[in-house]
C-alpha positions as CSV (number, residue, x, y, z in Angstrom):
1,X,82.2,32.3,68.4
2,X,84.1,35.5,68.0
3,X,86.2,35.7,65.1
4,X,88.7,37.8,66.9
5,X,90.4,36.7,69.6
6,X,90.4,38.5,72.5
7,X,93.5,40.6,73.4
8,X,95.6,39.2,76.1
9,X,96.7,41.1,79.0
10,X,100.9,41.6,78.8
11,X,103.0,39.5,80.5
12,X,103.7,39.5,84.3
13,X,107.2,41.0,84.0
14,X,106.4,43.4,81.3
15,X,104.0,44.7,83.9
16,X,106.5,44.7,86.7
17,X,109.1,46.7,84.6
18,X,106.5,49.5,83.5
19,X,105.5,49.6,87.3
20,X,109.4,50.0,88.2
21,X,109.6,52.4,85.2
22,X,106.7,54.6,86.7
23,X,108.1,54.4,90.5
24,X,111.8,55.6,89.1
25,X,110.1,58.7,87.3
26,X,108.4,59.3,90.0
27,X,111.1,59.4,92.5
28,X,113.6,61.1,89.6
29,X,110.5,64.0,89.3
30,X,110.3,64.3,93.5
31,X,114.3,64.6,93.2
32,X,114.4,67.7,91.1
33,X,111.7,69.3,92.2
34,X,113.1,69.2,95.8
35,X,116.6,70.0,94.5
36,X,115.1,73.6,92.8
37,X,113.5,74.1,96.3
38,X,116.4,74.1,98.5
39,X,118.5,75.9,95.8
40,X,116.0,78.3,94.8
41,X,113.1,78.8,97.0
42,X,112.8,77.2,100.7
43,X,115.8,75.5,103.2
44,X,114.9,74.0,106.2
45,X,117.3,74.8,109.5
46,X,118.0,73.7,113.0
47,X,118.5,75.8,116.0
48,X,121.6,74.9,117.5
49,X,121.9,77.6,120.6
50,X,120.3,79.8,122.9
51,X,120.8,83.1,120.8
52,X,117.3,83.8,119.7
53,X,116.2,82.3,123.0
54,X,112.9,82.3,123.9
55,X,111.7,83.2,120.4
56,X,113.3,80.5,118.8
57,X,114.8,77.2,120.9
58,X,117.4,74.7,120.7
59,X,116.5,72.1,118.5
60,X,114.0,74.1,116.8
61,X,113.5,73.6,112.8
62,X,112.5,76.4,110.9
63,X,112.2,77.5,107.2
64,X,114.2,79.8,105.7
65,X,112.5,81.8,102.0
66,X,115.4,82.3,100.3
67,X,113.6,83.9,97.2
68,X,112.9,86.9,100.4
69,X,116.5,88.5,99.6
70,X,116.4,89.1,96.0
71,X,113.2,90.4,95.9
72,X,113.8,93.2,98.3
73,X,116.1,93.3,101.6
74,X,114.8,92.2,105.2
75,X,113.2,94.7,107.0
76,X,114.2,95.5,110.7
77,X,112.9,93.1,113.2
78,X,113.3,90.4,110.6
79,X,115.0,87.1,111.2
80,X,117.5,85.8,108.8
81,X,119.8,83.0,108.8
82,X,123.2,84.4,106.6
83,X,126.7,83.1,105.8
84,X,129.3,83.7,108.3
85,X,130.7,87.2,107.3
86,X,133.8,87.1,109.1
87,X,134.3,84.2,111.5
88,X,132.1,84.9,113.8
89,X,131.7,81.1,114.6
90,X,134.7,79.2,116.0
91,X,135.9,75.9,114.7
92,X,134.5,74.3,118.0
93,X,131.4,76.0,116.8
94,X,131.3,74.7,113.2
95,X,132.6,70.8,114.3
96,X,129.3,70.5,116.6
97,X,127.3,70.3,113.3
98,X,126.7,66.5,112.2
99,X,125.2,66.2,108.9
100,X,122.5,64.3,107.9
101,X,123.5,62.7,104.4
102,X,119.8,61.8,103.7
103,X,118.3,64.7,105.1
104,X,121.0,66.9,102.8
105,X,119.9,64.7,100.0
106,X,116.2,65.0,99.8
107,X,116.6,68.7,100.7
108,X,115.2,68.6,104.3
109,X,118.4,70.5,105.9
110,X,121.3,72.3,104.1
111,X,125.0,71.0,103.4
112,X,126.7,73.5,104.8
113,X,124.1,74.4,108.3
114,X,127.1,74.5,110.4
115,X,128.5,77.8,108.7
116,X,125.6,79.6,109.2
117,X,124.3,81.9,111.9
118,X,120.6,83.1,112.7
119,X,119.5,86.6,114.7
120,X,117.0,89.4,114.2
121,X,118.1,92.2,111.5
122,X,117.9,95.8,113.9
123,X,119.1,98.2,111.7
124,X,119.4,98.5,107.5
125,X,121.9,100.3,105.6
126,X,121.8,104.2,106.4
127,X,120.4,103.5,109.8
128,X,122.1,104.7,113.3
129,X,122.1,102.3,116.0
130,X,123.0,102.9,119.6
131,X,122.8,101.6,123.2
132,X,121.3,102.8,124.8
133,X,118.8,105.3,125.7
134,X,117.7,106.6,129.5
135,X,115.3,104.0,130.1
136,X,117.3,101.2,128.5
137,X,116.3,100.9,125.0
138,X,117.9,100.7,122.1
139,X,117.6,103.6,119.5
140,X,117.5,103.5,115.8
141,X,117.6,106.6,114.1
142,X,117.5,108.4,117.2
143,X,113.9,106.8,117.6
144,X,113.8,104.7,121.3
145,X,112.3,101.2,120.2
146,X,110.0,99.1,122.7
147,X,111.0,95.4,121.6
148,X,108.3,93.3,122.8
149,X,110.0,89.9,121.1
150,X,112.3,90.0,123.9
151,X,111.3,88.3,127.4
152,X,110.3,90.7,129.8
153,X,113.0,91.7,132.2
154,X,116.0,91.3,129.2
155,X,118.5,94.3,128.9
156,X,118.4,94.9,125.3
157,X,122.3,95.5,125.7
158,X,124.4,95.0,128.7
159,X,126.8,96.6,125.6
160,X,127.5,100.4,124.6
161,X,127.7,101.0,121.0
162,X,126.7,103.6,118.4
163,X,127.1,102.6,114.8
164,X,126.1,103.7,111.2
165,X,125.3,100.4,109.3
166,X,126.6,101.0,105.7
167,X,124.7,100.6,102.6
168,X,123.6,97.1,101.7
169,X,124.3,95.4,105.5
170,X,122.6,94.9,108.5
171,X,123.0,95.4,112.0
172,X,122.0,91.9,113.8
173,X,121.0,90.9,117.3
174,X,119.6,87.8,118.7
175,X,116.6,87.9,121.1
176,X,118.3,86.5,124.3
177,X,120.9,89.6,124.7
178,X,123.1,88.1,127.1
179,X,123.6,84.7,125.6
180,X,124.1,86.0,121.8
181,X,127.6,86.7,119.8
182,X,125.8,89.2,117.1
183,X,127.4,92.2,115.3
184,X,128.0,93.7,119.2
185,X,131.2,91.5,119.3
186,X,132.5,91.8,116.4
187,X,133.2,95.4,116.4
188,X,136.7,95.3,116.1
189,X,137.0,93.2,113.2
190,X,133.2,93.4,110.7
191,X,130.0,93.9,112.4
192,X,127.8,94.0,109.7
193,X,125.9,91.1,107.7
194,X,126.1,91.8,104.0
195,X,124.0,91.0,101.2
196,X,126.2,88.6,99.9
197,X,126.0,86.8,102.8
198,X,121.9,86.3,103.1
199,X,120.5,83.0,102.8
200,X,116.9,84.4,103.7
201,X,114.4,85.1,105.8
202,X,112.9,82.7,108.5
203,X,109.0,82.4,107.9
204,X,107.9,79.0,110.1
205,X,109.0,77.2,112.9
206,X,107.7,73.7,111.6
207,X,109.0,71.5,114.1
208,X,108.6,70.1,117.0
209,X,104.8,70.8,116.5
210,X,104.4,72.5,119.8
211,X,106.3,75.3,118.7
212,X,104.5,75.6,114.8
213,X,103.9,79.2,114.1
214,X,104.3,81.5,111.1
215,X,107.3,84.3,112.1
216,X,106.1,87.6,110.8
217,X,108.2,91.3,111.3
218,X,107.2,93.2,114.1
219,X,106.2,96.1,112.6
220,X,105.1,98.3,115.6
221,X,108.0,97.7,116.9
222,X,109.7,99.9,114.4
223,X,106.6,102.1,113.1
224,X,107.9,105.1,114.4
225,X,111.1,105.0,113.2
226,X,112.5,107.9,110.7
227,X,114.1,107.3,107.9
228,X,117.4,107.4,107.6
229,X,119.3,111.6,107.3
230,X,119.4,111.6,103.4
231,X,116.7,109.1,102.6
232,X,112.9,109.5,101.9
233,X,110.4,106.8,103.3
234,X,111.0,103.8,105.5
């Protein structure tokens, strides 16, 4: 017979309160770490309209890199989702958004979605922007662009304009032309997206799962587009 005696597993509720002990860190660690994402790095959004129509559609969620902005601006043909820069959205517009208080919490959609708007970025700071030329298209830089992210047969403005975007803003459109309140209508007040007002750049469409893809910027679209007078390179 053993002179030691055999060591005895803990008791049942010591075991139970390190298992609850374990589950809390756990769930504490998942909480932080999804908190730093949606301030930091990635926010998750729903499409609420027909603006970016058939690129993007109602009820589509999409991610947003939010890190994209302060590493270096969007590029034309980008999509960003931004602050509203000057009441652009009505307060019928902003009351349609019902939060999701779990969904907010865990970091799956944003507090504030409802004061936020999403469209493609058409011209940087510097460029020249104008509708429209002969055959229809837009022109940036005095460069005619063919944008093939727009269904075939849409006007790419049923609008005349011819603006300089100023240094650090955008010029911003949404794909479906005829059904999108973008910097176009909002000439008489402030056109223009500013940096302060990025939240970043859309870079999946994750749900519904039909519609998954990765959103990239159409470069060819704008390949042959000069820089803007006064500034060397794209």
């Amino acid at each position: 017979m053993s002179s030691e005696s055999e060591a005895s597993p803990p008791p049942a509720s010591k075991r139970f309160a390190r298992g609850l002990l374990e589950t809390l860190a756990i769930i504490v660690i998942a909480l932080l770490i999804s908190t730093a994402l949606k301030t930091w790095v990635v926010r998750s959004f729903y499409i609420p309209s027909e603006s970016m129509m058939d690129t993007l559609r109602v009820d589509d969620r999409v991610l947003v890199n939010q890190l994209a902005p302060r590493f270096g601006p969007p590029e034309r043909g980008d999509i960003v989702v931004f602050d509203d820069p000057d009441h652009w959205l009505s307060a019928a517009e902003t009351s349609q958004y019902t939060p999701n208080p779990v969904l907010e919490f865990i970091g799956l959609a944003p507090s504030d979605a409802g004061n936020q708007l999403i469209k493609r970025v058409i011209g940087v700071g510097g460029d020249t922007v104008e509708c429209c030329d002969g055959q229809g298209h837009l022109k940036v830089n005095g460069e005619a662009i063919d944008e093939t992210y727009l269904d075939p047969g849409t006007a790419p403005s049923e609008v005349e304009f011819d603006v300089t975007v100023p240094e650090g803003h955008y010029w911003v459109m949404g794909d479906n032309r005829s059904n999108s309140a973008d910097s176009r209508y909002h000439m008489d007040s402030d056109p223009f997206v500013s940096d302060d007002d990025l939240v970043g750049t859309v870079f999946l469409i994750n749900w519904p799962f039909k519609h998954f893809s990765w959103m990239s910027t159409p470069e060819d679209v704008f390949a042959d587009v000069p820089a803007p007078e006064g500034i060397t390179g794209n």
